[in-house]
C-alpha positions as CSV (number, residue, x, y, z in Angstrom):
1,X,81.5,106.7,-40.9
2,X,81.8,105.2,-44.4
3,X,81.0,107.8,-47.1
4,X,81.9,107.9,-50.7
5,X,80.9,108.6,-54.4
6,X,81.6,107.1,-57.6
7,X,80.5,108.3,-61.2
8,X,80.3,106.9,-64.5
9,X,79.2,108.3,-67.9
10,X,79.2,107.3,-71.6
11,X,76.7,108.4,-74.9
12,X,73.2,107.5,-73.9
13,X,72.0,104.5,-76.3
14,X,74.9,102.6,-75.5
15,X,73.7,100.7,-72.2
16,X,75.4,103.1,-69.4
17,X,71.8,103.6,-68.1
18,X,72.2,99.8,-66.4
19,X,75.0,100.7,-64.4
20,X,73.5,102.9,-61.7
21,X,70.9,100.5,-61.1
22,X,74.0,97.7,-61.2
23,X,76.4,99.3,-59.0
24,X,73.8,100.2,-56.6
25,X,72.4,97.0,-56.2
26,X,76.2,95.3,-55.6
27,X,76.9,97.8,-52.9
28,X,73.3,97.3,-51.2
29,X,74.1,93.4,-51.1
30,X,77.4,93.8,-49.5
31,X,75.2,96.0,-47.0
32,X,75.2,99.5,-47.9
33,X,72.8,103.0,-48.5
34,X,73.0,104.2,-51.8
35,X,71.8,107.1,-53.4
36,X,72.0,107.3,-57.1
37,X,71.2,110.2,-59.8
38,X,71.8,110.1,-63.4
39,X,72.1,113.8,-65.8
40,X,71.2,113.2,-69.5
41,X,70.8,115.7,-72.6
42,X,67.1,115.5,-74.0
43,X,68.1,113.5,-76.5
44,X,67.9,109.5,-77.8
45,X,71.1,108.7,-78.7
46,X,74.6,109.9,-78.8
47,X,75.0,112.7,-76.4
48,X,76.2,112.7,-72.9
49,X,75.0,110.6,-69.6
50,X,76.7,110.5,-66.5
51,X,75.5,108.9,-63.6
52,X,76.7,109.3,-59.8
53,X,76.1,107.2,-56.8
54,X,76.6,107.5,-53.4
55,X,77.5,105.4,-50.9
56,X,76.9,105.3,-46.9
57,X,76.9,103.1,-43.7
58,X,74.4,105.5,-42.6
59,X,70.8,106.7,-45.0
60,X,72.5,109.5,-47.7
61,X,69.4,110.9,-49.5
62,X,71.8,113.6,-51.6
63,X,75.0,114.3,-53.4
64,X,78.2,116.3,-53.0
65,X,79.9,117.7,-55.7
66,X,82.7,115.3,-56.3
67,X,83.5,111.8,-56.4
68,X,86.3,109.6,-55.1
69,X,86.4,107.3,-57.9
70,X,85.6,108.1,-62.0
71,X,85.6,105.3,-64.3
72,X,85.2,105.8,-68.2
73,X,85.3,104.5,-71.5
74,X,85.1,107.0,-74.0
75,X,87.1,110.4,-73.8
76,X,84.0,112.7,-74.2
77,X,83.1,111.9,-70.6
78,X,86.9,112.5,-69.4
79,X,88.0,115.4,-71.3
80,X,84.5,117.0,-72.2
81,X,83.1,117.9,-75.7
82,X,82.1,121.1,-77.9
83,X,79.9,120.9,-80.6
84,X,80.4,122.0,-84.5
85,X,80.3,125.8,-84.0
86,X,83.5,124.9,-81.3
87,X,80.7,125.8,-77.9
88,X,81.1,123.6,-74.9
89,X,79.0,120.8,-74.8
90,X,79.9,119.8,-71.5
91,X,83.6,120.2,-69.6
92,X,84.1,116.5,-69.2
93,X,84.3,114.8,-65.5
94,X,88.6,115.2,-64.7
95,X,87.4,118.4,-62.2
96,X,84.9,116.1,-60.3
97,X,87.4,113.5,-58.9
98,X,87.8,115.1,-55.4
99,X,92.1,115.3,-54.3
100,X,93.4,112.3,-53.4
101,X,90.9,110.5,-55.7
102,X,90.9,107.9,-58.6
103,X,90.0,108.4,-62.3
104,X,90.2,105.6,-64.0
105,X,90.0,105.9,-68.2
106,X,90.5,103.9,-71.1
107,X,94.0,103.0,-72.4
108,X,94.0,104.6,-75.4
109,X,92.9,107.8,-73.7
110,X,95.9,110.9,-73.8
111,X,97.3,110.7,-70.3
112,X,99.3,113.8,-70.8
113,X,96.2,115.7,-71.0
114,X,95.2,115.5,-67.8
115,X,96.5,118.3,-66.1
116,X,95.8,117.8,-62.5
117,X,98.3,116.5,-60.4
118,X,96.6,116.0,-57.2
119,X,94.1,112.7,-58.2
120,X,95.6,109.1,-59.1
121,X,95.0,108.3,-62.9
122,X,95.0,104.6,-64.0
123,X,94.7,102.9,-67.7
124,X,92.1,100.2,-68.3
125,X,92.4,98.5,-71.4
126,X,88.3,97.7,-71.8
127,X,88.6,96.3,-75.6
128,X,91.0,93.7,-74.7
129,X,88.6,92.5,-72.1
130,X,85.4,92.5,-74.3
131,X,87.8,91.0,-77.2
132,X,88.7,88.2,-74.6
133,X,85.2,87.5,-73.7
134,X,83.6,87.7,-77.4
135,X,86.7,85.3,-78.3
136,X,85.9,82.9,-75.8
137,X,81.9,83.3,-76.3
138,X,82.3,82.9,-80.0
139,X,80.7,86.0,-80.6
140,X,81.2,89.4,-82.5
141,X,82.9,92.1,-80.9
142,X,80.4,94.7,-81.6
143,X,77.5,92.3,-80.0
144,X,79.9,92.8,-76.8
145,X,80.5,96.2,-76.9
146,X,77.8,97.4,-74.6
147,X,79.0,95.5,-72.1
148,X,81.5,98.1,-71.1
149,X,79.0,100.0,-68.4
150,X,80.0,95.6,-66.4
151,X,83.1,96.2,-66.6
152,X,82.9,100.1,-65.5
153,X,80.9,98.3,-62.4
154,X,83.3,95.2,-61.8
155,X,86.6,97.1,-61.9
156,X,85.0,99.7,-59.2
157,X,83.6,97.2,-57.1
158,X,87.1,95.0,-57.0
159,X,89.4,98.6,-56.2
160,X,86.9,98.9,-53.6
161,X,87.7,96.3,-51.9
162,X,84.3,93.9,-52.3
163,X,84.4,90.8,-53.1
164,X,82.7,90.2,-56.4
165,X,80.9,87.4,-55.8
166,X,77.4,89.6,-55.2
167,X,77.8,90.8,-58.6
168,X,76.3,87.6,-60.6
169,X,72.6,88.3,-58.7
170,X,72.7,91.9,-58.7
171,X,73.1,90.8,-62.6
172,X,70.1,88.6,-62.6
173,X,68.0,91.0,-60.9
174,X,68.5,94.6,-62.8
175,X,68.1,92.0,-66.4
176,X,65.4,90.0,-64.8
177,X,63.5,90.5,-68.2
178,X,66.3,89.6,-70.4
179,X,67.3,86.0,-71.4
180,X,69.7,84.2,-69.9
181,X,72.3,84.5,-72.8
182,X,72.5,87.9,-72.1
183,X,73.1,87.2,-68.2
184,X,76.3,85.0,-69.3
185,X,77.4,87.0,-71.3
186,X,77.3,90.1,-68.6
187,X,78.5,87.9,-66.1
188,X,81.6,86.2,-68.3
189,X,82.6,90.3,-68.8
190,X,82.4,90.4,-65.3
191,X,84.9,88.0,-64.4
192,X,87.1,89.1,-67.4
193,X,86.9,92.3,-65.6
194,X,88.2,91.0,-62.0
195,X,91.0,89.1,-63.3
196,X,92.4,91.7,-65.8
197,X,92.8,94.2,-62.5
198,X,93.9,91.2,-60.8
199,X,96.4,90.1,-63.2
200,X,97.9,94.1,-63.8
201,X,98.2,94.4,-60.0
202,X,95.7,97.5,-59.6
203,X,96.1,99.4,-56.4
204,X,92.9,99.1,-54.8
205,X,91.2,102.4,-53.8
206,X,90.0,101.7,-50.6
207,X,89.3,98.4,-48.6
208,X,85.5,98.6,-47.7
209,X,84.4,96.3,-45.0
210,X,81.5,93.8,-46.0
211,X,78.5,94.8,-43.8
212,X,75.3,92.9,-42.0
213,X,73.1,92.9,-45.3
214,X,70.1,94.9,-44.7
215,X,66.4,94.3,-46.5
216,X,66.9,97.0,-48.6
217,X,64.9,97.7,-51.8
218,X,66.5,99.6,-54.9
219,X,63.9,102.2,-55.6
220,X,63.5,104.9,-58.1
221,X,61.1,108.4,-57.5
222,X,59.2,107.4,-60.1
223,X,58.3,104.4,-58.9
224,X,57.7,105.6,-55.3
225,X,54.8,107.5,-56.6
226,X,53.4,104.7,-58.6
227,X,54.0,102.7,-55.2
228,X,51.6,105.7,-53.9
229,X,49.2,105.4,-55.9
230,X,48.8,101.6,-55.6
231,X,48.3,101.6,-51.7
232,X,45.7,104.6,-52.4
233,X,43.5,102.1,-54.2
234,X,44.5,104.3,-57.6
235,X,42.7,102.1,-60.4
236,X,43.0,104.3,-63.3
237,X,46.3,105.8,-64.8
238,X,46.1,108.3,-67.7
239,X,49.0,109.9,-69.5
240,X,50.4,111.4,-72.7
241,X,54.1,110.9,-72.8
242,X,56.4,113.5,-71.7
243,X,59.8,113.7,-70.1
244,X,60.3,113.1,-67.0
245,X,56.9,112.0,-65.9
246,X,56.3,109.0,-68.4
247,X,58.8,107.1,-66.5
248,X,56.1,106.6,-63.7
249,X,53.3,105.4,-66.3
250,X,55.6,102.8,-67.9
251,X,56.1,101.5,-64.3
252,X,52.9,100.8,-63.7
253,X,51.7,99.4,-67.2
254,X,54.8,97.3,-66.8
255,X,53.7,95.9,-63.2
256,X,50.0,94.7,-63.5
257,X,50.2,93.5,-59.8
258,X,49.4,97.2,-58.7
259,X,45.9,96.5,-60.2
260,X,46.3,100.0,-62.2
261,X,45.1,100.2,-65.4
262,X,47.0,102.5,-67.9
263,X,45.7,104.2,-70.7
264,X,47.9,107.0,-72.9
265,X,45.3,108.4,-74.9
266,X,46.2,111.5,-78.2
267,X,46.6,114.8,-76.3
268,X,47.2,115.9,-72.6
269,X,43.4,117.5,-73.3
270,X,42.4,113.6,-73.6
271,X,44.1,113.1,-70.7
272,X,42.6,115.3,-68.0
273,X,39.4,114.9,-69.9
274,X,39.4,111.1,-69.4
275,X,40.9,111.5,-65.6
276,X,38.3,113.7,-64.7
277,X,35.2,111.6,-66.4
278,X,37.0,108.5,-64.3
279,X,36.6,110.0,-61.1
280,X,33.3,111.2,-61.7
281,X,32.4,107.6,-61.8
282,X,34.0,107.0,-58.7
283,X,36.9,105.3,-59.8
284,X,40.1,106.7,-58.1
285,X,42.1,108.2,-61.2
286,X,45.6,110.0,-61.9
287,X,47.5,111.4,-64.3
288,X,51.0,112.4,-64.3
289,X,52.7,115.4,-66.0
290,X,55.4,117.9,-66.6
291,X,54.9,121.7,-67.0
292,X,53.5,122.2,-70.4
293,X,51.3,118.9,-70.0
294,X,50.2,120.5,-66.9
295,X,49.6,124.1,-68.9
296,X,47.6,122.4,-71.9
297,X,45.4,120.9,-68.8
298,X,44.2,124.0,-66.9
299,X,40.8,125.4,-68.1
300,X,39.7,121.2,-67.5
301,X,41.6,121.3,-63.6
302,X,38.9,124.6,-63.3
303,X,36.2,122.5,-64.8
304,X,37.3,120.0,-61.8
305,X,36.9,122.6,-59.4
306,X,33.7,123.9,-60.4
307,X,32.3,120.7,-60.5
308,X,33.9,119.3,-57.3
309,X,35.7,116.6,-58.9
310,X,38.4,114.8,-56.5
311,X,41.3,114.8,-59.2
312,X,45.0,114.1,-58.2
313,X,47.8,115.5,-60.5
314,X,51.5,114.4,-60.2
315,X,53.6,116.9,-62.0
316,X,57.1,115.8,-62.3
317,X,58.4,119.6,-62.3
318,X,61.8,120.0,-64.9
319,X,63.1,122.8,-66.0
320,X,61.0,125.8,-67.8
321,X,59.7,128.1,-69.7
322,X,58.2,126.6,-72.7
323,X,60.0,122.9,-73.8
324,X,62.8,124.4,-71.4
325,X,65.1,121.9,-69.9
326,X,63.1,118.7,-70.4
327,X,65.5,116.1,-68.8
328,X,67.0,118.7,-65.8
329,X,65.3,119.4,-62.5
330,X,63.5,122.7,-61.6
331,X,61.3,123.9,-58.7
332,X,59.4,126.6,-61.3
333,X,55.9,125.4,-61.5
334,X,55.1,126.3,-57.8
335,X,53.5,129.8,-58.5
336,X,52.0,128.3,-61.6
337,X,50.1,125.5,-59.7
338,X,49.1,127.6,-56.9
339,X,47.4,130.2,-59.7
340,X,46.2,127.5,-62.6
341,X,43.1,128.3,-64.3
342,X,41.0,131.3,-64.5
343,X,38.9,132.1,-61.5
344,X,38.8,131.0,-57.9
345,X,38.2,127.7,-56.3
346,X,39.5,125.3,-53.9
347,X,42.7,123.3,-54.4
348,X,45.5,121.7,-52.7
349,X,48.9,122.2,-53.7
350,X,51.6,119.7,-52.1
351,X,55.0,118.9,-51.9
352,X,57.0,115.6,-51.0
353,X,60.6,116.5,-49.7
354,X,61.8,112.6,-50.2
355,X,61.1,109.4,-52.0
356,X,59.7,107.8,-49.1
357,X,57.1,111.3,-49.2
358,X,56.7,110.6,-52.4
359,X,54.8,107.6,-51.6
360,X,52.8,108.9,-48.5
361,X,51.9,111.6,-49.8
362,X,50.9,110.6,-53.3
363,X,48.9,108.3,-51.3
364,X,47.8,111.0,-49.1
365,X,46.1,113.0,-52.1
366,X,43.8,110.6,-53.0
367,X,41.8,110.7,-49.6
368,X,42.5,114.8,-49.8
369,X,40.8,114.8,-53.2
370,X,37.7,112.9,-52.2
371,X,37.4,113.8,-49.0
372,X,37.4,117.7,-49.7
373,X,36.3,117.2,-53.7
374,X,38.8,119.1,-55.2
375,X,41.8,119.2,-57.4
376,X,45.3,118.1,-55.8
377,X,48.0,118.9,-57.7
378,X,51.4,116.8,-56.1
379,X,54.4,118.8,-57.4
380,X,57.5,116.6,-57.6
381,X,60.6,117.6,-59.5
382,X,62.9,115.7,-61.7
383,X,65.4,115.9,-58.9
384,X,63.1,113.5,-56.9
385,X,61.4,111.3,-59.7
386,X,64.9,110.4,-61.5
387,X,67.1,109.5,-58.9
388,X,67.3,106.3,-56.9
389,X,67.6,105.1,-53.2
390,X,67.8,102.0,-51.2
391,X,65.0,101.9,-49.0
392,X,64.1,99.8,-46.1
393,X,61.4,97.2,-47.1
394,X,60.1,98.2,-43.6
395,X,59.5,101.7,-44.5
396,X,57.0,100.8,-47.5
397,X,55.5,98.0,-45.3
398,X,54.7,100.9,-42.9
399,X,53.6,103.5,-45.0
400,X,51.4,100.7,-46.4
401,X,50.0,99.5,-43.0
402,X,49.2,103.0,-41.6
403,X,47.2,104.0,-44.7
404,X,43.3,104.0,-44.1
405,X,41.4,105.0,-47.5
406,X,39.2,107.8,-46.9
407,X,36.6,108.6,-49.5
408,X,34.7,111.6,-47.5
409,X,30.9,111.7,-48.4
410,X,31.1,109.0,-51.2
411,X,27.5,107.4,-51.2
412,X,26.7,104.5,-53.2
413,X,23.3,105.2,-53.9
414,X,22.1,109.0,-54.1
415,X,18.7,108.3,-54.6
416,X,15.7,109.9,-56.2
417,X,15.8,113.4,-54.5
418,X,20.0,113.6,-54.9
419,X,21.3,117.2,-55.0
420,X,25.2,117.0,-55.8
421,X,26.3,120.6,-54.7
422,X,23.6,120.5,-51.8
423,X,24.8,123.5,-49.2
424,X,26.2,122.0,-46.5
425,X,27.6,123.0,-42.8
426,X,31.0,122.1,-44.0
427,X,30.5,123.2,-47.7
428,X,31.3,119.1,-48.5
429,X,28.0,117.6,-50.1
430,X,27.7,113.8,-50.4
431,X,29.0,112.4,-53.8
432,X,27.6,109.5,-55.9
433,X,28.8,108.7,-58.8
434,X,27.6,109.0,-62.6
435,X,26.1,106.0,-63.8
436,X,24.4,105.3,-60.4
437,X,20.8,103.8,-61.9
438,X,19.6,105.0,-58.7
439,X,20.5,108.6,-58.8
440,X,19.6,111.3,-61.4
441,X,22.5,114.6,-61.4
442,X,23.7,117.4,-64.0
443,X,27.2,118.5,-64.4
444,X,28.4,121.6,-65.9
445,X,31.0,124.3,-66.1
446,X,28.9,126.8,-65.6
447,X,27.4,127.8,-62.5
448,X,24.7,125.9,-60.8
449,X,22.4,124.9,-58.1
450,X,22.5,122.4,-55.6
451,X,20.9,120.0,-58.1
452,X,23.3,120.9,-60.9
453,X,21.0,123.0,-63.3
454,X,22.4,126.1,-64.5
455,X,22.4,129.0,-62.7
456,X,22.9,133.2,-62.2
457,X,20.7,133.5,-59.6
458,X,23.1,136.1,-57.5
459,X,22.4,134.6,-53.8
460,X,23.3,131.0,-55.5
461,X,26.0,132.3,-56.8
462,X,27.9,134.0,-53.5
463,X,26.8,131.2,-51.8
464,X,28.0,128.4,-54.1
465,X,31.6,130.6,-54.9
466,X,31.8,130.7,-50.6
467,X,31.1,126.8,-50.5
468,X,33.7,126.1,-52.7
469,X,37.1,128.3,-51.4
470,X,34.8,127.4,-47.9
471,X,36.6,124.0,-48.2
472,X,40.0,126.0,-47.5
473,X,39.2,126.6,-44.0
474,X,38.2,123.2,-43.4
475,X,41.3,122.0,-44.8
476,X,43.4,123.8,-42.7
477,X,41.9,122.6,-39.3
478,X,41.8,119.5,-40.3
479,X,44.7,118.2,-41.5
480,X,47.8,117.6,-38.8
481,X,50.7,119.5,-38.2
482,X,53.0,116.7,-39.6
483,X,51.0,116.7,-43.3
484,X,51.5,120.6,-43.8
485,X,55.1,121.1,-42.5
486,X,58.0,119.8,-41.0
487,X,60.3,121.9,-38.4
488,X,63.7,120.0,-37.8
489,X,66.5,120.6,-35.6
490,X,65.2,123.1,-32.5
491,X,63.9,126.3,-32.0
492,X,63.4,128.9,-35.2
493,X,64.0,131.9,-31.6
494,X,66.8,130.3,-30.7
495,X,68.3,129.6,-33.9
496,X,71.2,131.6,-35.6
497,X,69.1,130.8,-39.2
498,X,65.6,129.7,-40.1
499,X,66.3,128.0,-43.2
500,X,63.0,127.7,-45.2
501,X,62.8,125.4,-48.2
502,X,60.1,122.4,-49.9
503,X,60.3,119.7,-52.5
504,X,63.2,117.8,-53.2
505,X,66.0,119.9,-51.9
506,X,65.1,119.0,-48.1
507,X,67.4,116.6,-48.1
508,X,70.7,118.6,-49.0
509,X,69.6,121.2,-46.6
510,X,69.3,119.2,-43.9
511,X,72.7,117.5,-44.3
512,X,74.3,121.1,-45.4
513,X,73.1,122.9,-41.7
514,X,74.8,123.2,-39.1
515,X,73.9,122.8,-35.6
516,X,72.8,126.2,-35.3
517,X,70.5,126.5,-37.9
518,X,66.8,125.4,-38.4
519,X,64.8,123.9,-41.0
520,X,61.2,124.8,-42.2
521,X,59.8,122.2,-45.2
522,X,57.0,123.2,-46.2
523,X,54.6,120.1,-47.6
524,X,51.3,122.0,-47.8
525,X,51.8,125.1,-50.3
526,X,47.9,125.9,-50.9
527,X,46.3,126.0,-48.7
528,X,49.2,128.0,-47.2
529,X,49.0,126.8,-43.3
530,X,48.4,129.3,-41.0
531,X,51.0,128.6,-38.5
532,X,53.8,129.6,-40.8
533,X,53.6,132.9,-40.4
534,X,54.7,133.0,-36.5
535,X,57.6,130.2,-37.2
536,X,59.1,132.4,-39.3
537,X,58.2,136.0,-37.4
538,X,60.2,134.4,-34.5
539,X,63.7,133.9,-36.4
540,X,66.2,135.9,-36.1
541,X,67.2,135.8,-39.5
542,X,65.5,134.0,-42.4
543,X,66.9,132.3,-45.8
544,X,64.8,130.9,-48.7
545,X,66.3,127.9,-50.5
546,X,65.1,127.5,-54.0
547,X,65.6,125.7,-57.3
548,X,64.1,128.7,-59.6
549,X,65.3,132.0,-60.4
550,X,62.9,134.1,-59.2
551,X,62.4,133.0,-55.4
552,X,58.7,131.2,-56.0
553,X,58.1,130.2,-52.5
554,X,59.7,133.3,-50.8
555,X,57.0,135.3,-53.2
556,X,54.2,133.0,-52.2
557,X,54.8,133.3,-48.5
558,X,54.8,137.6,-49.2
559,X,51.4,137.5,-51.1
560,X,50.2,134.6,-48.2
561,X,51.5,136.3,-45.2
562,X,53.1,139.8,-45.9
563,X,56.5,139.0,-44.6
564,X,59.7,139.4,-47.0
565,X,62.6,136.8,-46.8
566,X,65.4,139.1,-47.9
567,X,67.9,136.2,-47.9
568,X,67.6,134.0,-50.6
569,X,70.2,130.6,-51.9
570,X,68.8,129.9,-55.7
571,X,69.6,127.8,-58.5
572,X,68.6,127.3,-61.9
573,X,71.1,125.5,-64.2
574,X,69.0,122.6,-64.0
575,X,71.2,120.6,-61.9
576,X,69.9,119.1,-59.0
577,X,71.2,121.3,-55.4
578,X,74.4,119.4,-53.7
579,X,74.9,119.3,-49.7
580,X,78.2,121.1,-49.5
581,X,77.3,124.2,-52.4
582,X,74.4,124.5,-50.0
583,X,76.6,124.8,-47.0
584,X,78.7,127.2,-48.6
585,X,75.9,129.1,-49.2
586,X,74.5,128.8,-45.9
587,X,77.9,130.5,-44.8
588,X,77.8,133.1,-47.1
589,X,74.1,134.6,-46.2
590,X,76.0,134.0,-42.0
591,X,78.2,136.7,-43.6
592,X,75.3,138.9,-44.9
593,X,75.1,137.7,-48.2
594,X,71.4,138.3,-49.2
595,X,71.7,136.5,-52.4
596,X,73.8,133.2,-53.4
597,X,73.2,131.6,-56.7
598,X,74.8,128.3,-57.0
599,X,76.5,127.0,-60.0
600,X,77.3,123.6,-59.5
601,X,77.0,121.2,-62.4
């Protein structure tokens, strides 16, 4: 098996964002899985980015915690940084080359240093090759400058052993939007690049074979979601910007091919306000959020459920209290989605594990909100939304093809005698939408009948509270096995460990078990589904694995179910969970650890 990780890093503002998206592309030509995430300080300009890929013969959906090949320009990302007061910024990226790997810095960098003796260190002189290229373009050095993240990607690709030659339409395709100068002038960096190595006789870090290409596409979280909501029929996108959700709503308004209309209107009160009033018209409508977008929204999500209003959120969870951690990843909004608003009504509450989950079920929630009139609040996590993948065109196609629009009791015409919240069998009453000329209909907040008046009538009341957490029940029988959980890997009985986790650390977890060990990924978090309980009851031992501090989803399954997970794996530095800390965390609870906090940056 071919398996390997590179990393790059630079000051955001100075074009290193391009080459994730660059050197995942080249690799995908020459045949191979990527999966690529990029760290970055909430801030425009100036501080720290860093950006790791990895790199597979076989589908990698996670990271490890080192890489066998660093390349940098500047000597923040190789030697770290501390700010005025003399606190650490961040410890620079020497301790992430694994032993036996390459760092590769600039050649002015202080070799001496570097301390470690067990990685190979080579010099790469990256003015001389931008001077060479602006000399030969005509052009000003400084317009050439951010051109280094090429040259980070060209040198990499060439000690890996590739041949180059995929790297001019990888080029083409990550600056489709750019002019053709700027192409040339990439692409003449590029070839600078190749022969400089060439020319100093670099000793290639590995030889990678060339595979069968694949029809892969380069895809983002973000975009998976967006992808969601397009196949859902979504026509209506609302948001107010916030980090890292507004990456999905410039998607879209950059693609008007989805046939999604995007609107960013003052305030995140606009914005739920304007979502809901969308769907009330039957238009299917979404916003997307972070955590204190999603706070600022909830006495309107309450007005949604008291007025039956299908409404999908996406809440690109990141890392909390207050402004918190806005550009690190965080599983801390669970509790708070499952609880939002004052009072009790029905909601759904779910969970994609993946990006290709973050497209069915984004696409999912559309039919759950109409079908069951309700809120559905989608919780994804910066972990998910902000990294990238190469994904088999296949697997979208399929997604695509299998997806049947289901808009429950949506009438076109409700007609003279139309009661909106009419009691019904299975507490569903038929919908029409505002602005029907044929249908007359009140909606309020406050309580009402079946025809929408305002009531506190106590019989209308119990019975109109029962019909809507009645929609709970239904929900539960109804939906399959395969859309509330997933159990992977045997028997929980047989098992040495029942591993229980949702959201975007699935994928770690399931390459960190071992062969002995069971997984348990929860997708449906409220309703909680009722056949967890006796998975878990059969383990013989139990962990909970976790990106907050205090153990959200070992807490909800307590208040759901009564049972206690004692063993819990957590962490909450705001870096994403990596497959081997989780391993060695698995080992540790094996030896009767109950609690492991992981630390890795």
């Amino acid at each position: 098996m071919i398996d390997f990780s590179w990393m790059t890093g630079g000051k955001q503002g100075s074009g290193i964002d391009s080459a994730l998206g660059l050197f995942s592309r080249i690799m995908m030509k020459h045949g191979y899985y990527t999966y690529g995430y990029r760290e970055y300080f909430s801030n425009i300009k100036g501080m720290h980015s860093f950006f790791t890929v990895r790199v597979s013969d076989k589908n990698v959906r996670s990271l490890g915690s080192n890489v066998d090949l660093a390349i940098f320009y500047d000597n923040e990302s190789v030697f770290g940084e501390r700010n005025a007061r003399g606190e650490v910024v961040h410890e620079g990226h020497v301790r992430d080359v694994k032993a036996g790997g390459t760092l590769i810095i600039d050649s002015k960098s202080d070799l001496s240093k570097i301390t470690r003796k067990d990685i190979n260190t080579l010099k790469l002189d990256f003015d001389a090759i931008v001077n060479d290229a602006a000399k030969e373009l005509n052009s000003k050095v400084s317009t050439l400058t951010i051109t280094k993240n090429v040259i980070c990607v060209a040198a990499s690709v060439y000690l890996f052993g590739l041949p180059t030659n995929e790297i001019e339409e990888a080029l083409k395709e990550l600056f489709s939007d750019k002019s053709e100068d700027i192409i040339k002038m990439n692409l003449l960096v590029a070839d600078k690049t190749v022969k400089y190595i060439s020319d100093n006789a670099f000793k290639k870090v590995m030889q990678l074979p060339a595979l069968p290409k694949k029809n892969l596409l380069y895809m983002d979280g973000f975009t998976a979601s967006a992808i969601g909501k397009a196949i859902a029929g979504c026509k209506m996108q609302i948001y107010y910007p916030i980090t890292p959700a507004s990456d999905e709503s410039i998607f879209i308004e950059s693609h008007p091919e989805l046939g999604i209309r995007v609107i960013q209107p003052e305030s995140e009160l606009a914005v739920i306000g304007m979502t809901i009033g969308a769907a009330m018209t039957g238009v299917r409508s979404s916003l997307s959020t972070s955590g204190p977008g999603l706070s600022l929204m909830t006495e309107s999500i309450t007005f949604a459920g008291m007025t039956e209003t299908p409404l999908v959120i996406i809440d690109h969870q990141r890392g909390a209290p207050a402004t918190g951690q806005p550009t690190r990843t965080e599983q801390a909004d669970l509790l708070f989605a499952v609880h939002a608003g004052h009072g009790d009504y029905g909601r759904m509450v779910i969970a994609p594990g993946n990006t290709e989950e973050s497209i069915s079920m984004t696409a999912l929630a559309f039919n759950y909100a109409e079908k069951y009139q309700l809120p559905v609040i989608v919780l994804g996590e910066k972990n998910l939304s902000q990294a990238s993948i190469s994904m088999n065109v296949a697997s979208v196609d399929k997604i695509r093809d299998n997806y049947v629009i289901d808009r429950g009791k949506f009438v076109e015409e409700g007609g003279p005698d139309y009661k909106r919240y009419a009691f019904t069998s299975d507490n569903i009453s038929p919908r029409a939408r505002i602005g029907d000329p044929t249908t007359i209909m009140w909606t309020t907040g406050d309580e009402h009948d079946e025809w929408g008046h305002i009531s506190e009538e106590p019989n209308n009341r119990n019975k109109m509270m029962e019909k809507r957490i009645g929609k709970v029940d239904k929900i539960l029988s109804e939906l399959p096995k395969e859309e509330k959980f997933r159990l992977l890997a045997g028997d929980p009985a047989k098992a040495d460990l029942l591993i229980v986790g949702w959201g975007g650390t699935s994928s770690a977890i399931m390459e960190a078990m071992s062969s002995n060990m069971v997984f348990l990924q929860i997708k449906l978090l409220e309703p909680f589904p009722t056949e967890i309980p006796d998975i878990i009851r059969k383990a013989k031992k139990v962990v909970c694995v976790e990106q907050n501090i205090s153990g959200q989803l070992a807490q909800h399954i307590t208040s759901k179910t009564g049972i206690v997970i004692e063993n819990q794996i957590l962490k909450y530095n705001g870096r994403p969970m990596r497959y081997d800390e989780i391993s060695n965390g698995l080992a540790r609870v094996m030896k009767g650890e109950k609690k492991v906090v992981l630390n890795a940056y």
